[in-house]
C-alpha positions as CSV (number, residue, x, y, z in Angstrom):
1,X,-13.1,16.0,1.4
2,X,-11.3,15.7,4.6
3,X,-9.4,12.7,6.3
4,X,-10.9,12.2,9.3
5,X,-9.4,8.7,10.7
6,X,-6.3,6.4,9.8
7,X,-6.2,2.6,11.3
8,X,-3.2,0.4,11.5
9,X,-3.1,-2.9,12.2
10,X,0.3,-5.3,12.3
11,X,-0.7,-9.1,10.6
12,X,2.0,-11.9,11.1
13,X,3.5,-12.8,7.8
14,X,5.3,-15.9,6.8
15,X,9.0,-14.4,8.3
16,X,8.1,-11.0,9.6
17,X,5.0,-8.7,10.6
18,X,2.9,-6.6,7.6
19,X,1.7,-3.3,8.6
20,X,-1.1,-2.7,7.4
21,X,-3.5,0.9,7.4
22,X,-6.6,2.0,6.2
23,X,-7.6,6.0,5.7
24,X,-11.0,6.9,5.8
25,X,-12.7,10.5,5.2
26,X,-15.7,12.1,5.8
27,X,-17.0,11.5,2.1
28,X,-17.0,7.5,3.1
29,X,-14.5,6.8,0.8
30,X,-11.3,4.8,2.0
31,X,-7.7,4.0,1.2
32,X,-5.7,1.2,1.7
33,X,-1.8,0.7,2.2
34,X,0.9,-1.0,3.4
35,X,3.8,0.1,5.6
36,X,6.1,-3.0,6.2
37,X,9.6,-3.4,7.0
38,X,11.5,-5.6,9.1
39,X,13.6,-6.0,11.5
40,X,11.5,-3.7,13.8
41,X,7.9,-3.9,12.6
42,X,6.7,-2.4,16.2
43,X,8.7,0.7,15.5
44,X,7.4,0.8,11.5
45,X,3.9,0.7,13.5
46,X,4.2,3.8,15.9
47,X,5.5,5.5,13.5
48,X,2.7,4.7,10.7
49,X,0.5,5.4,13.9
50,X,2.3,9.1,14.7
51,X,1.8,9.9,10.7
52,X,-1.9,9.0,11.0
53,X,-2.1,11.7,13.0
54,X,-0.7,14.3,11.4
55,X,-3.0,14.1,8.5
56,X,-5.8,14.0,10.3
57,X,-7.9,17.2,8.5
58,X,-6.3,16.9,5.2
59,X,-7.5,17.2,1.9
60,X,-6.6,13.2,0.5
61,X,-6.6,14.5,-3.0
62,X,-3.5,16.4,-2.6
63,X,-1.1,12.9,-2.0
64,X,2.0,15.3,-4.0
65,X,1.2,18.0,-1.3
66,X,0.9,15.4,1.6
67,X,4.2,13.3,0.9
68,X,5.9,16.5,0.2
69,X,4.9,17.8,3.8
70,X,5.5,14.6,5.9
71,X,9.0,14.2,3.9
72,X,9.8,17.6,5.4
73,X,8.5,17.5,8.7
74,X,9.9,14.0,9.6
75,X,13.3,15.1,8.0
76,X,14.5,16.0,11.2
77,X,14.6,12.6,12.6
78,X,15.9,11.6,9.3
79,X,15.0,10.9,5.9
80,X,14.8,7.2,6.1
81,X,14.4,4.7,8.0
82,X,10.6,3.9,9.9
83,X,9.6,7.8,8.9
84,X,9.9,6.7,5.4
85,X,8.2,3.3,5.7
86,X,5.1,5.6,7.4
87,X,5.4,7.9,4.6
88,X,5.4,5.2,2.0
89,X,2.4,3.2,3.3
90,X,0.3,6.5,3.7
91,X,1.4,7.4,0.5
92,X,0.0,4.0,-1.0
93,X,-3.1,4.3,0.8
94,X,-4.0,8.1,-1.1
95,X,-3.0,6.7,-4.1
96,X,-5.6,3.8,-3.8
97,X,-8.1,6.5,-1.9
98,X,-8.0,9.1,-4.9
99,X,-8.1,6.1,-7.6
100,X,-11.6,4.9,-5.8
101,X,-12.8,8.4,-5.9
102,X,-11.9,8.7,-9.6
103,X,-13.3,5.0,-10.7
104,X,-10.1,4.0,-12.4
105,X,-6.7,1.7,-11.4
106,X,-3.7,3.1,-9.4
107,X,-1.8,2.4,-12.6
108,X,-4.0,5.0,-14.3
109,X,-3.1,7.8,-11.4
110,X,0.8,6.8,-12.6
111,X,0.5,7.6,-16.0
112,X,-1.1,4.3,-17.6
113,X,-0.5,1.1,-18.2
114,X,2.5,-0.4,-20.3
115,X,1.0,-4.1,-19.5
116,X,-1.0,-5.7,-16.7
117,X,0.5,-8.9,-16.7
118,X,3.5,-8.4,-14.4
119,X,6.4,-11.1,-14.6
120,X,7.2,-12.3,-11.5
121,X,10.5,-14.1,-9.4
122,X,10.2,-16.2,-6.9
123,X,12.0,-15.7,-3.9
124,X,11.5,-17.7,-0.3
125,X,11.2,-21.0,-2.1
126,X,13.7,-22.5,-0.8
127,X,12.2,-23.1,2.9
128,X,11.1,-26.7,2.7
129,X,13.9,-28.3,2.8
130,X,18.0,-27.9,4.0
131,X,20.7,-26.2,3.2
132,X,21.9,-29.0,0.2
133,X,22.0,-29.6,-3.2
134,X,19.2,-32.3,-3.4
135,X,16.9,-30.1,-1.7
136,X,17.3,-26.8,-3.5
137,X,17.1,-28.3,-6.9
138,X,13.7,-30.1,-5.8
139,X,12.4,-26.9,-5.0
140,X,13.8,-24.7,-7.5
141,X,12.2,-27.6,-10.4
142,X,8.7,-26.5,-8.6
143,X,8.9,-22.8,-9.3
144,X,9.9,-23.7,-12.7
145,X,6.7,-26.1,-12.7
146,X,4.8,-23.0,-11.4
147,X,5.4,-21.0,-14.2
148,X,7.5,-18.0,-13.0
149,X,10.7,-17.1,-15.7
150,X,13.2,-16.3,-12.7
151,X,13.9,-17.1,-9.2
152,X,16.2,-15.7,-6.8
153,X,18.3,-16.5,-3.4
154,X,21.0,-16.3,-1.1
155,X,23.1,-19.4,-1.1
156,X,24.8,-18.1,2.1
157,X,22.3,-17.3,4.3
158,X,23.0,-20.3,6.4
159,X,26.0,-20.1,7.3
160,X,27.1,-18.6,10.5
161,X,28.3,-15.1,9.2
162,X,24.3,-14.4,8.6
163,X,21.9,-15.6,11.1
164,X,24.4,-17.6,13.7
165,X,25.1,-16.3,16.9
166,X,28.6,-15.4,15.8
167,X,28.4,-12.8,13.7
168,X,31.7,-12.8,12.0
169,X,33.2,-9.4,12.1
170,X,35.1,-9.9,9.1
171,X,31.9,-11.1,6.6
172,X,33.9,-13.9,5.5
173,X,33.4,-17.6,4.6
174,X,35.6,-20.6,4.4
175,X,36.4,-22.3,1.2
176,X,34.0,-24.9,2.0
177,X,31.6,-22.1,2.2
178,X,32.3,-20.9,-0.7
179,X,32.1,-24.1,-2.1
180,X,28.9,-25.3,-0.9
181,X,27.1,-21.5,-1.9
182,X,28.8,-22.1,-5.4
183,X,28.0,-26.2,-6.0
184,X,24.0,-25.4,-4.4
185,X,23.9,-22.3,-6.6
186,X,25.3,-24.6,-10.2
187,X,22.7,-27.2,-9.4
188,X,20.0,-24.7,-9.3
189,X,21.0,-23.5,-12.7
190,X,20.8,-27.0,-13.8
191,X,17.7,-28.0,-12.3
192,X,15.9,-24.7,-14.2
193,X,17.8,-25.0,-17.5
194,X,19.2,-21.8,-19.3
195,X,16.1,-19.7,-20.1
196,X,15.4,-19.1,-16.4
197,X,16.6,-16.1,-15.0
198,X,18.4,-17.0,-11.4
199,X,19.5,-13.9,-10.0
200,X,22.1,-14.5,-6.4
201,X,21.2,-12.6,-3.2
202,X,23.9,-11.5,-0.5
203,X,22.6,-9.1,1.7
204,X,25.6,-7.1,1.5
205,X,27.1,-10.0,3.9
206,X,30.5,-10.4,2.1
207,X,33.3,-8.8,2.6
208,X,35.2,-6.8,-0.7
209,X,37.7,-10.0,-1.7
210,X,34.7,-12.9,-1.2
211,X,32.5,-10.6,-3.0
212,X,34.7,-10.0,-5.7
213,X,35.5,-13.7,-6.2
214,X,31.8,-15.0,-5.0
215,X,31.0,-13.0,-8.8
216,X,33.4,-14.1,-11.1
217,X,32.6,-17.5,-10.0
218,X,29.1,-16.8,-10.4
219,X,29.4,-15.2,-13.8
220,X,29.8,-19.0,-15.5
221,X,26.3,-19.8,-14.5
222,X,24.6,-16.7,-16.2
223,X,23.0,-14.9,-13.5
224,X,20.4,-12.2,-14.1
225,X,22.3,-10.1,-11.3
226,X,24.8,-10.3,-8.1
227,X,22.6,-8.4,-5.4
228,X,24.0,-6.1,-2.8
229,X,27.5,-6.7,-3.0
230,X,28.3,-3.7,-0.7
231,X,26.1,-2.4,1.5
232,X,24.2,1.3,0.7
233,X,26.9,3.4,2.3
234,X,29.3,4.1,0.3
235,X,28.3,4.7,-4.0
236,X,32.2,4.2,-4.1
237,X,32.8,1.0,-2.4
238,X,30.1,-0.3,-5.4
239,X,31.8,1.5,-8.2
240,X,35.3,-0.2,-6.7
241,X,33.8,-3.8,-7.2
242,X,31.8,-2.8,-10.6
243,X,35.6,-2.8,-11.8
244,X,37.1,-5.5,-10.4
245,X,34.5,-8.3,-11.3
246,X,33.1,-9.4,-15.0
247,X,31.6,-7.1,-16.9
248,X,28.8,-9.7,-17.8
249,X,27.8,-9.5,-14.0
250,X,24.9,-7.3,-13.4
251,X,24.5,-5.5,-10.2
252,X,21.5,-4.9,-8.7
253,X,21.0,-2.6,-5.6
254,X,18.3,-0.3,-4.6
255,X,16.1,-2.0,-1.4
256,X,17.9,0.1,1.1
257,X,17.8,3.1,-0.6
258,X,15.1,5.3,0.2
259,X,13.6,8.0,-2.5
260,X,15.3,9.6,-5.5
261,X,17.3,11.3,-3.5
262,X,18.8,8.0,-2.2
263,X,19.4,6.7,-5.6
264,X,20.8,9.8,-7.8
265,X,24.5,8.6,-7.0
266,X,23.7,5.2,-7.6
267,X,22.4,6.1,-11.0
268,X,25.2,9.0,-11.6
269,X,27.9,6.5,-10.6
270,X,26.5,3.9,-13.5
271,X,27.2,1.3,-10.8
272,X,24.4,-0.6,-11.3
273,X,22.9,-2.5,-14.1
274,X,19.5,-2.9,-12.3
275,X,17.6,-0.9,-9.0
276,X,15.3,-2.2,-6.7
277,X,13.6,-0.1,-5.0
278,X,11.0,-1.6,-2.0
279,X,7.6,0.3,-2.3
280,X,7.0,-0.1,1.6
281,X,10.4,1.8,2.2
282,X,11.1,4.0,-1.0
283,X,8.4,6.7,-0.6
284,X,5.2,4.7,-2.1
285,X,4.0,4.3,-5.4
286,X,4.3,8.1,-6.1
287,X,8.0,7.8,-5.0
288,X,9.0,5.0,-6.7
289,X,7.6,6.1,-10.1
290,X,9.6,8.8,-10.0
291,X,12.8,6.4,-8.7
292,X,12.2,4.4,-12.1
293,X,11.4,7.6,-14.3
294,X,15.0,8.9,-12.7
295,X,16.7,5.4,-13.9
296,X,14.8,5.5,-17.3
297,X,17.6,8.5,-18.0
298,X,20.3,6.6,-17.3
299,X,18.9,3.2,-19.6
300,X,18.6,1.2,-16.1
301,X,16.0,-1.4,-15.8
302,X,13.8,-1.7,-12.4
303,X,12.5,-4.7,-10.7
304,X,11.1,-3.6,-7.4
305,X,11.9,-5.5,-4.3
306,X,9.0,-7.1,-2.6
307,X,9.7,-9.3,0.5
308,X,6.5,-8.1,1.9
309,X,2.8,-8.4,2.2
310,X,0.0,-8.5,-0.4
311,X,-0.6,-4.8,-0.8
312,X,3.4,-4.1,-1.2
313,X,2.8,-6.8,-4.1
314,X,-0.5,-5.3,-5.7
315,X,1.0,-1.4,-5.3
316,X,4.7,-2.4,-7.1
317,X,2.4,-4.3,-9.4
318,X,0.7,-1.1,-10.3
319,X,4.3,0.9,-10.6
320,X,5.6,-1.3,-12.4
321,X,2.3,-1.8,-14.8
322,X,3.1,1.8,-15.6
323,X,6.9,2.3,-16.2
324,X,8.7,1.1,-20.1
325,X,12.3,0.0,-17.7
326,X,10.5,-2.8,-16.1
327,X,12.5,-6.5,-15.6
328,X,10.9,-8.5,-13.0
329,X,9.0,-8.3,-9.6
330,X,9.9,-9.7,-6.4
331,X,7.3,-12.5,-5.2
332,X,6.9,-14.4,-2.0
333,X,6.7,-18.0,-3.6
334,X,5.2,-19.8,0.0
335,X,3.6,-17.3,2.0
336,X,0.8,-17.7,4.7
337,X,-2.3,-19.4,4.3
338,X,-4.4,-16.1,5.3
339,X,-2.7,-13.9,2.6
340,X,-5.8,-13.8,0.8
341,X,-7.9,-13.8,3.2
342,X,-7.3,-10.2,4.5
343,X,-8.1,-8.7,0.8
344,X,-11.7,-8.4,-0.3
345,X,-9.9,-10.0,-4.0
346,X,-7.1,-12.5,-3.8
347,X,-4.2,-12.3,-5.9
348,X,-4.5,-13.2,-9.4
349,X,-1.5,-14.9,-9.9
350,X,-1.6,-16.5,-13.5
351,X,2.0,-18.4,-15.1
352,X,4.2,-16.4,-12.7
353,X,2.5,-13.5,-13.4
354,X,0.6,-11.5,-11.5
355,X,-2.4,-10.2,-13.8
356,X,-4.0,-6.6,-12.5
357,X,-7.6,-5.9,-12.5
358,X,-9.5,-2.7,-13.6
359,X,-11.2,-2.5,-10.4
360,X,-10.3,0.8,-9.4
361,X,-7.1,2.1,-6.8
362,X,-5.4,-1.4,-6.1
363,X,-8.7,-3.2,-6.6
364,X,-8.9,-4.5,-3.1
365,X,-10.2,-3.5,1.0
366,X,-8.5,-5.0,3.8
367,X,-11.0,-7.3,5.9
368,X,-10.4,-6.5,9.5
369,X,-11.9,-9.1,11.1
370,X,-9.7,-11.1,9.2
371,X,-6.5,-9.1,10.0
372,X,-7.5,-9.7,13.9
373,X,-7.3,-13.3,13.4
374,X,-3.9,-13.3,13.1
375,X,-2.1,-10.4,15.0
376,X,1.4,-9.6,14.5
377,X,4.4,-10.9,16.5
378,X,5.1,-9.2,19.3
379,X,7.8,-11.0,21.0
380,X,11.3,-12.6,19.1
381,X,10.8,-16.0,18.7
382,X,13.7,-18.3,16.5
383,X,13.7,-17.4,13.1
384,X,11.2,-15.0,13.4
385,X,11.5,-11.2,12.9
386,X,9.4,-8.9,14.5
């Protein structure tokens, strides 16, 4: 069995382009995967595109041998980055092509299945409405109506520091800011009671002192975890905060950091409660099994980040469907109509849970004459990232 064509196609999302790719061989059978990352999703493209390529002629069967050899021939333009987001979708795609070929579910390929029910939080629920109080509780009470155990968001992101004009080069906020992130974030809590886990984003958008007293403010409303409080830079600058805020504050990094290799100091620095690694960026399903296998060692639960499109949801699903440190997945609570659309299956979403078939690989095609329907964005339009 060779490879003999790969297609990519970029489908407008609900904030941000998917990139999308299907592998085919000379057998018939066919992969599918997903390559998506944002800001940038043109450059995530080419390079899907340029990877493509290079396997053109290659045995699918060997997906060890093929991530291994695109790993180390993109290393030279860097480990990370769009390189890793092409490696990570073709990787998904030869997971899900070798599955078919075998008749069984990606989660089979990855050592079994612990469950198939996979808890979910909701994240980008939030959009109906303003940045208040009355509005975030409303919608917060409807995820909790929907069924999901935990929800999760960034009680900043509106002020000017984040997506304003004025970046400030400090990453600080006002008190009122503060204030406001703190009094939205306490009504939340209150709207979903005690036994819903409400975990507080900051996109690593806070300098050291707000961070540090953004969490110890925080730690009176039981959060499930403080996310990104430094940036993936520097393991140090993490292990600094780890000891200057409550111990009953979990922290939770891992979206921007790409393979095992990106995580070892994470994990050997016992900085962080929880990772979460982002199958479209991580390395793929292949990758990221051996991310949460890595944090299994070091008694560190995973919930996979997954701001993306449906395959990133069904392929983390299947990772996560086959690892015992598994907490919650990452779901896009109001996405686009057409979500559904481009899979042959929708989404089985059941209770806040999303509950995997035994349809073999991820269970799914893509349906390209749906994909063309809605191209991806091309040009930067307001709150829009390409």
């Amino acid at each position: 069995m060779k490879i003999t064509e790969v297609k990519v196609w970029l489908v407008e999302g609900v904030k941000y382009n998917w990139t999308l790719l299907k592998i085919y061989t000379d057998t018939g059978h066919t992969g599918v995967g997903e390559s998506t990352n944002w800001p940038g999703s043109q450059i995530v493209e080419a390079a899907t595109r340029e990877l493509g390529e290079r396997i053109i002629g290659l045995d699918p069967m060997r997906t060890d041998f093929i991530w291994t050899k695109l790993y180390r021939d993109l290393n030279w333009v860097g480990p990370y980055g769009a390189s890793m987001c092409a490696i990570s979708g073709i990787d998904m795609a030869l997971l899900d092509l070798k599955a078919k070929v075998l008749g069984v579910p990606m989660y089979d390929l990855l050592g079994g299945q612990y469950r198939t029910e996979i808890p979910l939080y909701a994240n980008y629920w939030f959009i109906g409405g303003g940045h208040n109080t009355e509005d975030y509780v409303q919608q917060a009470k409807q995820v909790k109506e929907a069924g999901f155990s935990g929800l999760k968001f960034d009680p900043f992101a509106h002020t000017n520091y984040f997506y304003g004009d004025d970046l400030a080069t400090e990453l600080s906020l006002t008190k009122t800011q503060q204030d406001l992130a703190f009094n939205i974030s306490k009504a939340v809590r209150e709207a979903i009671g005690p036994d819903m886990d409400m975990m507080i984003e900051t996109h690593a958008m806070l300098n050291f002192k707000v961070a540090v007293a953004m969490a110890e403010r925080f730690a009176a409303l039981d959060i499930a975890w403080f996310e990104e409080p430094a940036g993936p830079e520097s393991t140090k600058t993490l292990r600094a905060f780890r000891e200057r805020i409550d111990p009953k504050v979990s922290i939770c990094v891992g979206e921007r950091h790409y393979t095992r290799y990106g995580i070892r100091d994470v994990l050997e620095s016992y900085v962080a409660d929880i990772i979460m690694p982002d199958i479209t960026r991580c390395g793929g399903p292949s990758e990221m099994k051996r991310m949460a296998t890595m944090a299994e060692a070091y008694n560190v639960l995973v919930a996979p980040h997954n701001p993306n499109g449906p395959l990133s949801t069904l392929a983390s699903s299947h990772v996560c469907a086959s690892i015992p440190n598994f907490f919650r997945q990452e779901f896009i609570f109001n996405d686009v109509p057409w979500r559904d659309e481009v899979l042959s299956h929708p989404l089985n979403i059941q209770e806040g849970k999303l509950v995997l078939s035994d349809r073999p690989g991820l269970g799914v095609d893509l349906i390209e004459s749906e994909m063309e329907k809605h191209p991806g964005i091309r040009k930067h339009k307001e709150g829009y990232y390409i």
